[in-house]
C-alpha positions as CSV (number, residue, x, y, z in Angstrom):
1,X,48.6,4.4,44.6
2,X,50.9,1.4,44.1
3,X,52.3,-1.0,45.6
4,X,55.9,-1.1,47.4
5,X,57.8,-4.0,47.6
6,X,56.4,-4.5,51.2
7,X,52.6,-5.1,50.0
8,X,53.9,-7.7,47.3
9,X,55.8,-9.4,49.5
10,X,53.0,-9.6,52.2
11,X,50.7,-10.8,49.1
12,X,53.0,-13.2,47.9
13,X,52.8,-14.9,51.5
14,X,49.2,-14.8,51.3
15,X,48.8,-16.9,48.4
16,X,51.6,-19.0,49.3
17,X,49.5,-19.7,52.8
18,X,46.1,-19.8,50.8
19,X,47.0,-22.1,47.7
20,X,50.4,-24.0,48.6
21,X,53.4,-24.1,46.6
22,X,52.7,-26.5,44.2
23,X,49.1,-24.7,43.0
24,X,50.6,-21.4,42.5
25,X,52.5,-22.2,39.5
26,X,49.2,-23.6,37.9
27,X,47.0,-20.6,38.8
28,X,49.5,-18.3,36.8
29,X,50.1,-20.6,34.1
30,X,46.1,-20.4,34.2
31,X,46.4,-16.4,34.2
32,X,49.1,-16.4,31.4
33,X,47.0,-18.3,29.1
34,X,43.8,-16.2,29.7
35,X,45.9,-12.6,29.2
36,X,47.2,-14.4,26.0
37,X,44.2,-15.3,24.8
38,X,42.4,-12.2,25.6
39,X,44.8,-10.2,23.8
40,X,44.4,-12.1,20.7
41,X,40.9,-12.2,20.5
42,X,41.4,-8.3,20.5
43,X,43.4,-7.9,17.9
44,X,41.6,-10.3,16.0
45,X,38.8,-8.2,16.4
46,X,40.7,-5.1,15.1
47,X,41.5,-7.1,12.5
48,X,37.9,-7.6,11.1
49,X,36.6,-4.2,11.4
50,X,39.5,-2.9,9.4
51,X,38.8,-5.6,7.2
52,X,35.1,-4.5,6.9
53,X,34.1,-7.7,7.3
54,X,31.7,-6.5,10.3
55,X,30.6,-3.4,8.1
56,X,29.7,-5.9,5.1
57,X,26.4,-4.6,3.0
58,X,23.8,-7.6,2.9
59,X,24.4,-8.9,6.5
């Protein structure tokens, strides 16, 4: 299932009519940041385990 460029369009308008112009930009920039951040904190986790600083004997 995805979406044609009918449905975006339709949910673009939606949000537009729900939120205003001016408080969309905010709400993504909002999403951006928590994708971003999210992403980090996953790699950082990678990051540990292969360290072994997780596996460390004595914790």
């Amino acid at each position: 299932m995805s979406l044609g460029p009918t449905e975006i369009i339709l949910i673009a308008a939606a949000l537009l009519l729900l939120f205003g112009g001016k408080k969309i930009p905010e709400l993504m920039k909002g999403l951006g940041e928590g994708v971003r951040e999210f992403k980090k904190a996953s790699r950082g986790d990678d990051d540990i385990v292969n360290k072994g600083a997780l596996h460390h004997p004595g914790n």
